[in-house]
Structures are given as structure tokens and as C-alpha cells.
N, C-alpha and C positions, 0 to 999 in steps of 0.2 A: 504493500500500500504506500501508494505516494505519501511524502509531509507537507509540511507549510510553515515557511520561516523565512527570514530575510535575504531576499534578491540582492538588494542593493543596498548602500548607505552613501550620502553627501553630506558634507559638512562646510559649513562658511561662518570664520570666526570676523570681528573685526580688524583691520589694515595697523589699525594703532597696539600699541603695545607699552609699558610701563617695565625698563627692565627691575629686574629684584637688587639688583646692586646698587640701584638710582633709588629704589624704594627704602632702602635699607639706612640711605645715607637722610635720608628725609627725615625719617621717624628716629633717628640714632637707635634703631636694632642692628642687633648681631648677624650679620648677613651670611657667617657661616651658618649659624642653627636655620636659619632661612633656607638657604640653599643645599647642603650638605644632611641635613636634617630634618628638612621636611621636603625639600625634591624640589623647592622653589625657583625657575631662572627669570621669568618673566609674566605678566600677567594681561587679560586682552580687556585692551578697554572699548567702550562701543565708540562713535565719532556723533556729531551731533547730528546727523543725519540716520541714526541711527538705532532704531530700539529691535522691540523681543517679535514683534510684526516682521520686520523687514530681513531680520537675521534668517526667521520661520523659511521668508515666501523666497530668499534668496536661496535656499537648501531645495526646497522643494522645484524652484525652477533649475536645477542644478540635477535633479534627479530624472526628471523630467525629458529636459532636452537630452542628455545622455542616454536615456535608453528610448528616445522616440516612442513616447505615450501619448496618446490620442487623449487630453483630457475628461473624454464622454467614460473613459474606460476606468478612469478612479472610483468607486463606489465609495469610500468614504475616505474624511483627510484630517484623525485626531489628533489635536496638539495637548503634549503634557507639558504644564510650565508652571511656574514658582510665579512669574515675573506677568501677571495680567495687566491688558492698560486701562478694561475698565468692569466695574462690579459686577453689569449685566451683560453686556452687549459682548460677547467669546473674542478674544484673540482671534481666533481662527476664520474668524468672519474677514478679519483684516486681511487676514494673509489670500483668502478667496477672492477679494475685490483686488488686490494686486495682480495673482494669477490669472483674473477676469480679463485687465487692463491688457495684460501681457499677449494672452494667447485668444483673444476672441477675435482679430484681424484675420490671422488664418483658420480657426474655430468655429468661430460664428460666437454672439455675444452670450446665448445658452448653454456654452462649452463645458460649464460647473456646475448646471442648474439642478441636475439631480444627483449632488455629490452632497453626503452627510458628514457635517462638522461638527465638533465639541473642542471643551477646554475640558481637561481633567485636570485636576490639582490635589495634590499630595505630599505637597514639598519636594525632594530630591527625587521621588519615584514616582511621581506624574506620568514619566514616559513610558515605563516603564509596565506600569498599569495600561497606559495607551496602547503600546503594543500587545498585552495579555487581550485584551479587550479583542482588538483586531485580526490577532489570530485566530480568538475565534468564531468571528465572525467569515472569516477566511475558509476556517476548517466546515461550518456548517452549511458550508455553497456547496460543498462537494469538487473533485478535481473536476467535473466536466464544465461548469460555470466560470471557472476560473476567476472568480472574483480578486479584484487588484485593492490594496487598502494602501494609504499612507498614513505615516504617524512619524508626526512633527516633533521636534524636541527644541524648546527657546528659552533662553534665559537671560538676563543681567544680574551677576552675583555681586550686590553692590550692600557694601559695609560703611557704616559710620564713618568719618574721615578718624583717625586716632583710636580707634576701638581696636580690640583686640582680635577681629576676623579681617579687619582690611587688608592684608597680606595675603589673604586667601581669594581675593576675589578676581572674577573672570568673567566671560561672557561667547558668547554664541549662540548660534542655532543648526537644526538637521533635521534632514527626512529618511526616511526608513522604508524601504519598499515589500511589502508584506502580499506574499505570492503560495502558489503550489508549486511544488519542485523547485525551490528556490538556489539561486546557483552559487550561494556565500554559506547560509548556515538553516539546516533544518530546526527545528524547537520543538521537540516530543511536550506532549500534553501533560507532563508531567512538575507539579509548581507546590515547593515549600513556603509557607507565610507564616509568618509572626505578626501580631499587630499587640501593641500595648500602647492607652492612652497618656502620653504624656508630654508636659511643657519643656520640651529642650533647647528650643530653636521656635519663631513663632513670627508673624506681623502681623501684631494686634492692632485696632482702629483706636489710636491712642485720644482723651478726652482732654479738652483746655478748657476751665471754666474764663466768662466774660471777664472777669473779674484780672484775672491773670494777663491776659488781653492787652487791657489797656493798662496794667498796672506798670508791663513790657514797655510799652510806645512811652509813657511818659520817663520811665527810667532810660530809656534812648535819649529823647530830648534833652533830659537833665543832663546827662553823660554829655551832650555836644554839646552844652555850654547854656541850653534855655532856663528858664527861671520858671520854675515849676510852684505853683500856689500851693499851699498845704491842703489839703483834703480833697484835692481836685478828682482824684481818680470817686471819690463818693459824689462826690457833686454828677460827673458826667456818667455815671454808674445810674443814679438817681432820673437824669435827663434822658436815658435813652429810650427809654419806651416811647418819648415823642418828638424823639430824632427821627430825620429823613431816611438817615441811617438803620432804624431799625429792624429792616426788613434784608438788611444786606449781610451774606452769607457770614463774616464776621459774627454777627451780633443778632440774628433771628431766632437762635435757641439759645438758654442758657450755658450749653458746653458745644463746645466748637468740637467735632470730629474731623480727625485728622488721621490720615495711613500714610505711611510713608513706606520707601523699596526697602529699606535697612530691618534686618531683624533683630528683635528682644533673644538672646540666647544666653548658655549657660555650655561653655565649649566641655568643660570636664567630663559633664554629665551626659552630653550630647555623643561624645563619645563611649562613654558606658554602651548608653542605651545601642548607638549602632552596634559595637560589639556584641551586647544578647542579643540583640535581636535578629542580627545575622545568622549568631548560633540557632536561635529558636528555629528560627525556619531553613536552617540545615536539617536539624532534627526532623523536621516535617516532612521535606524534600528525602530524606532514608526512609523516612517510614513509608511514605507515598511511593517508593522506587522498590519496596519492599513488596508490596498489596499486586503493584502493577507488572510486577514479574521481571525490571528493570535491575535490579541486584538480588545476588543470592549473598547474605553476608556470610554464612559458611563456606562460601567459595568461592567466590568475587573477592578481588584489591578494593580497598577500601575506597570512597570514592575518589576523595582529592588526591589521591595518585592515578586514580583514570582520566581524572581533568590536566590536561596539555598545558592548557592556559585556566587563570582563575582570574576572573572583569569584574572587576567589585564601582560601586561607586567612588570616586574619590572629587572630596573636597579640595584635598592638596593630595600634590604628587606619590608623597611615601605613606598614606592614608592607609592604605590595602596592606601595605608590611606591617603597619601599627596595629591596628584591627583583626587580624586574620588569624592570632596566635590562638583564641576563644577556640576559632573552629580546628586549629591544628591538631590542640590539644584534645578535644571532644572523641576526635577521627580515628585520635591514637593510642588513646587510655591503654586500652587489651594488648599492645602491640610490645617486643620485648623493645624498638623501639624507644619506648616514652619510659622505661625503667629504666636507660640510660641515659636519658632527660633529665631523669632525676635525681639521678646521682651527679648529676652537673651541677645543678640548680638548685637540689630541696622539693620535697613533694609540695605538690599545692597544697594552696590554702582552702579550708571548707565553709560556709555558714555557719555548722555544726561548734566550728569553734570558737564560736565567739558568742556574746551576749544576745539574745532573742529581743531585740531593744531597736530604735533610732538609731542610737547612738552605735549600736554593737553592728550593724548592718553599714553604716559608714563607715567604719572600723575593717571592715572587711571589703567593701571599695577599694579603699585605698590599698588594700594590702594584698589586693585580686590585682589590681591598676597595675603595682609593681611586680608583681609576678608573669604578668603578659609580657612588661620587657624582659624581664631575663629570658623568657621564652625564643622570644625577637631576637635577640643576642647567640643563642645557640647554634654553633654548625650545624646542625640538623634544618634549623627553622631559615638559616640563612639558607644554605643550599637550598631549599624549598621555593623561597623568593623570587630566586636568580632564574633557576627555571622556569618557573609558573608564573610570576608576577612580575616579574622587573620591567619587560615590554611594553605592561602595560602602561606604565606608567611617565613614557619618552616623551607623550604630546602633551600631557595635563602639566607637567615641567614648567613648557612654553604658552602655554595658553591659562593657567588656572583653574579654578571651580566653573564649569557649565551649568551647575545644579541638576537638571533635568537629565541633561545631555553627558555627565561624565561618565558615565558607565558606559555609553556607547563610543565617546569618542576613546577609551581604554581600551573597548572591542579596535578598534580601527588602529590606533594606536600599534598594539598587538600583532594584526594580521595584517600590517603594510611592513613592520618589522622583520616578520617571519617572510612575505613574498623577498623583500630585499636579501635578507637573510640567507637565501636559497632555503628556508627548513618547508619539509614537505609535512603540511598537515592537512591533507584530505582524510577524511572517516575518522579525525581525530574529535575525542568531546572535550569541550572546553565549559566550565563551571562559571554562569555570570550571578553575580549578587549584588542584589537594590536595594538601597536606603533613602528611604524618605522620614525625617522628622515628623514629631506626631505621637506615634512614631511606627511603623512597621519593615518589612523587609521582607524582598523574594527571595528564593533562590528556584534556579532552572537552570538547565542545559541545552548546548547546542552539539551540532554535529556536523563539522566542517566539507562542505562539498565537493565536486570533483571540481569544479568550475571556480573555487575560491582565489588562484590567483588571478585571472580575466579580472576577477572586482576589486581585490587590491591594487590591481597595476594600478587602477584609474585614479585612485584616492588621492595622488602627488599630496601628501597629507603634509610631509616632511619638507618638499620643494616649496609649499607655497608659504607658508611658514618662517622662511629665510626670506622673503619679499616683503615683510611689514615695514611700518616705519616708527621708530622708536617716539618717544614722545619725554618730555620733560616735564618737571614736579609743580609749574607753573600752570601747562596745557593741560596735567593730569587733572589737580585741583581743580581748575577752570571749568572740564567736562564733568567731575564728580559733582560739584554743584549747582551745573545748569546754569553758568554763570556766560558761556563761550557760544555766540551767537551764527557763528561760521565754522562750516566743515575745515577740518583739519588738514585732510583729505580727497579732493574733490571727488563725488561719488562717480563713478564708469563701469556702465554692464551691469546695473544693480537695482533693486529696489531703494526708494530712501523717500525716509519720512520729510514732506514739503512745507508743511504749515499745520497747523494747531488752532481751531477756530479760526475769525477771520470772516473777512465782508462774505457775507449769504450763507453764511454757514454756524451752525448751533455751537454754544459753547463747550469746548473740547471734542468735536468734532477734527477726528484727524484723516491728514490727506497724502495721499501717496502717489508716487511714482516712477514709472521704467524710466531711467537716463543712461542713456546710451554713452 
């Protein structure tokens, strides 16, 4: 029986770039632990011409014109993303009315008309989900239908300016071509999940009461030298209900809501949770591989030594080696293996041994936290890396956090690696694992196909990536605050965002377009 897994993959990051040595010098960090330590060289920033729409439609026309798709023949086109532009109205609508602009000359202007969009959002595993979703939607056409799905992956991974994740941040977007007999990677039906609620990572609609408001504006005033009355903020506090003003977005309810792209986190804990949670739905994904007749564990390699490759999400570069020690160890408890881990290292740490408490459950965090590094540190765990994970990790280096997108671009990452490489992995399985905040996590398999260097050659993932242009801590700030009113960059062969509101047009009404 035929499968149904990804054809194809396109990726288009932004032109601009912020290297990590120039980032490093900015913030007075340590650019070794930066780079050396977390995997860090460079991070992508978007240009102003540029958001999570236009990253989308530029992947998708990228995927598009490359394999000569007849747009009538998409059946649906989901995007997963962290980074929405507005509350109701789908991302992905955007990215359709660009694709509209694009191909309805040779099309006809219905060319999209009965192609089915959503936003799915999850945090980091939006896309992830997108594709779960669309494969099977895929699988239930049957191979004689041959139903075609795309699933988008957009992000801006944009941190406070001085916060402790702005080193991590990046940006892009991708399309994913989801087929029967697909010529990159099959995906058995087969999917481990973990979900557990929790605040690790968040963009809450944060509240300003009135009051704070203008208590701001007049403490600006003061500051630049005006002569501020005493009780003024109660006096105009007092007068607004019959101010002209009062109906103006400022000052119409008593707390101003406000979202902003930056998230509220808690990096420590956010790590934990990715950690179990990865594990957890490891454990699913064996039990599930168990039920479905996919492992015998009496006589099958246990599985992550069947996996070639192992595609984890990553935030930063060395994320997947920091992270992966949970499941190493899980994989290899029973093995004489992990008895010589522990004569390295000291057995692990239990629950069991500590206080049934708050406190005693923290206590054992931190002393689980430091026991994954020594993990990390072992020949065993290092030789593991190098083979399985290091690849994937060359592009997210140079580009940063995708959110959505990092797991795939570590897929691509990987198997442009390996075609350059000469390593031959057709009929190889390679192990992918998604984290979204929240918090939960997939795990699933692929199964590399005959045809997987054809779709690696194409990727120049690595070629175009040396064609950016660096950018300086001036132009960086400037774009991080939406303060820089001109392309950096002059946009060519792409979509790009053209205005924002605007005569005849509703407010925040945004407009796009093909420039050649």
C-alpha cells in the first residue's frame, strides 16, 4: 500500500541578518557561550517590507512554481504560526490574496477559489499539527484522488529588546507539499503526544488601566522640561467622560488592551516542560509502534538507534543536544549500555527521593536539570549527537528560532547535509519531535525515499544563505521597533507588504504585493 508524506519542502528566510558577534558586542554577552554553547552565529531578521504573510506566500510560490502546480489542484493551504496579524481575519487568507494577485493572469482570477485555509496555532507546533491534520486529510482521498495539500509554516520570533530570549530570535517562513507516494519522506500513521497545561512561554492580551495612561504622558512632559500642575492627572481623569476624547481607542474603556509579538516566559521551566514532554510522547509513540505491529521490543533495536536522523524543534541551534538526554536515557535504562553511564556519572536521580512537597519537587528539578548535563557530556551521549543530530542543526546556527518552522527547517537542514555529504539514506527512518508551548509534543517518523536526493538538490538551502546582507545594531534596533520606514533591502521576485491602512481603505487593512 502506497503512503502519504512530504513531496517537497521551500523555505524563504529574510535577506537581512544580525550577526551573533555584533549581537554579542551590543548586549556585553559572552559570545562564546552564545556561539560555542548554544550553536548561535547569526540571527534572520525580517526587513520592513516584510512580515509572517509574505514570508508564508513567498515559500508557497517557491513551491509552487518549482514543481509546476496548476493552482485549481491544491485542495487545501494550512498555515501553523505563533506570529498572526490579526485576531479574526486567518493569516492565511493573506497569503491566498497574494497567491490570487500572483497566478490569476495565467489562472484565471478563481484559481484559489475552492482551496480550504486555516490558521492553526499552538505555539512552536502549529505546523506541525498543520501537517498531522493534512495528512490526513490526504490519506482519507485514497491514492486514486490524489488529493494535493499545502501547509505553511510563518513566523517572526521577536523578543523584548534586553530580555533574556532576544538572542534567540529569528524568522521565516515554508511550504510543505503533502502528497501520495511522496518523493522526500513517507509518515506512517503512526503519532506519540503528550499535552500538559501549562504557562511556560505565553502572549497574553496584557491590561493598562486609564489611569496609568495619562499618568505616563504627563510624567513624559515633566521629564522634557513642562510644568506639570499638581493633581492634574485627577482633574483630566475627572474631565474625560466629557472629553471629545472619550470615545477614542485610548480612553473608551476603563483598561486599555494591548498584545504585543514578545512573549511573557519562564526559559528554565520552559525547558523542563519541553524535555517531559518530549519524553511523554516518546513513550506514546513505543506504545503506539507496539499495538500497530511497528516494533517488536523483544527483538527490534530500540528505536532511536533505528532513527538515522533525530528533527527535534529547536529554539537555538544546540536545543536538540540539550533536550534529548530525557529520551536517551528512557530508550536505554534495560541496556548494559546505560550501566556504564552510570558508572560515569552516578545513577539518576528519582522523585522517590526527595520530599512529597513544593519544595521537594523543585529540589529534584534542579537536580534532574543537572543530571541531563552530565548525560550530555558523556561519550556515549556525545557520539549519539554527532551522528543523529548535529546536521540538524547547521541552518538554525545561521538563521535562529522559526518557531513554527524549526523543526522542518532541521528536516532540510539534515537532508541537504547528507545529499552534499554523498550519505545515502533512502529506506532510512529518521525520528522528528515537536514542541509547542502550552504545552505539548509529537513524536512521528519518516521514511526516506528513493527520490530524496532530486528534492534536496533543489533546497541551495546553504548557497543562499551566504547571499544575505549583514545588518548593524543601529538598522537592527530600528527594525525591532518599527521605528525604520524604508526597506533595507529593496524587495525583487517577492511578495512585500505595501501599506497599512490608508486612503479607501479600513483601519489596519493591509496590502500586498508581487515586485518584480
Amino acid at each position: 500500500m502506497s503512503g502519504v508524506g512530504i513531496d517537497d519542502i521551500s523555505l524563504h528566510f529574510p535577506r537581512l541578518y544580525f550577526d551573533m558577534e555584533d549581537f554579542a558586542k551590543l548586549r556585553g554577552a559572552d559570545f562564546g557561550k552564545l556561539n560555542k554553547g548554544l550553536g548561535l552565529s547569526a540571527m534572520a531578521i525580517p526587513d520592513v517590507h516584510e512580515d509572517t504573510a509574505t514570508m508564508g506566500a513567498n515559500a508557497v510560490a517557491r513551491l509552487l512554481d518549482r514543481n509546476s502546480l496548476h493552482p485549481s489542484s491544491i485542495g487545501r493551504i494550512y498555515l501553523g504560526t505563533e506570529s498572526a496579524l490579526d485576531g479574526a481575519k486567518p493569516t492565511a487568507t493573506y497569503i491566498m490574496d497574494m497567491l490570487v494577485q500572483r497566478y490569476s493572469t495565467r489562472f484565471g482570477s478563481e484559481c484559489f477559489r475552492n482551496c480550504d485555509v486555516v490558521d492553526m496555532t499552538f505555539a512552536c507546533i502549529g505546523a506541525v499539527d498543520a501537517m498531522h491534520n493534512t495528512l490526513d486529510w490526504v490519506a482519507r482521498g485514497g491514492e486514486e484522488r490524489d488529493r494535493i495539500g499545502v501547509v505553511v509554516f510563518a513566523d517572526n520570533a521577536k523578543y523584548d529588546l534586553g530580555s533574556s530570549g532576544e538572542y534567540t530570535q529569528g524568522a521565516g517562513g515554508g511550504a510543505i507539499l503533502i502528497r501520495y507516494n511522496p518523493r522526500l519522506l513517507e509518515i506512517p500513521d503512526i503519532w506519540g503526544v503528550s499535552t500538559m497545561p501549562v504557562h511556560d512561554f505565553f502572549k497574553p492580551r496584557r491590561e493598562v488601566d486609564t489611569r496609568t495612561v495619562v499618568e505616563n504622558v504627563l510624567e513624559v512632559a515633566r521629564e522634557s522640561g513642562e510644568s506639570i500642575r499638581a493633581n492634574l492627572a485627577e482633574r483630566i481623569l475627572k474631565y474625560l467622560p466629557r472629553s471629545s476624547k472619550k470615545n477614542d481607542v485610548l480612553f473608551e474603556n476603563e483598561k486599555l488592551m494591548i498584545h504585543k509579538d514578545t512573549p511573557i516566559f519562564d526559559g528554565q521551566f520552559s525547558n523542563r516542560c519541553y524535555s517531559e514532554s518530549v519524553k511523554q510522547a516518546f513513550i506514546d509513540f513505543r506504545a503506539q509502534s507496539i499495538v500497530e505491529g511497528r516494533y517488536d521490543p523483544s527483538s527490534d533495536d530500540i528505536l532511536t538507534n533505528q532513527w538515522s536522523r533525530i528533527i527535534v524543534h529547536l529554539p537555538y541551534a544546540f536545543q536538540g543536544k540539550r533536550m534529548f538526554p530525557d529520551v536517551f536515557r528512557h530508550d536505554r535504562r534495560h541496556l548494559p549500555l546505560w550501566e556504564k553511564v552510570t558508572e560515569e556519572i552516578g545513577p539518576e536521580p528519582l522523585p522517590s527521593d526527595f520530599p512529597d512537597t513544593p519544595e521537594g519537587l523543585e529540589e529534584f528539578e534542579k537536580v534532574n536539570d543537572s543530571y541531563r548535563r552530565l548525560i550530555s557530556k558523556t561519550p556515549e551521549f556525545q557520539s549519539f549527537v554527532h551522528d543523529r543530530i548535529e546536521k540538524t542543526q547547521r541552518a538554525s546556527s545561521l538563521i535562529g528560532n522559526q518557531y513554527t518552522g524549526s523543526i522542518f527547517l532541521a528536516l532540510m537542514s539534515a537532508m541537504e547535509s547528507d545529499y552534499i555529504d554523498g550519505t545515502e539514506m533512502e529506506g532510512q527512518r529518521i525520528g522528528l519531535c515537536g514542541y509547542g508551548s502550552g504545552a505539548k509534543a509529537k513524536v512521528f517518523e519518516g521514511i526516506v525515499q528513493t527520490n530524496w536526493r532530486e528534492i534536496a538538490s533543489r533546497f541551495h538551502l546553504f548557497d543562499r544563505l551566504s547571499t544575505r546582507h549583514a545588518i548593524n545594531k543601529t538598522v537592527y534596533e530600528a527594525l525591532h521597533k518599527g521605528k525604520r520606514k524604508r526597506s533595507v533591502v529593496k524587495p525583487n521576485g517577492e511578495f512585500a507588504l505595501v501599506r497599512i491602512g490608508g486612503e479607501g481603505q479600513l483601519e489596519g487593512q493591509r496590502s500586498y504585493e508581487w515586485v518584480e
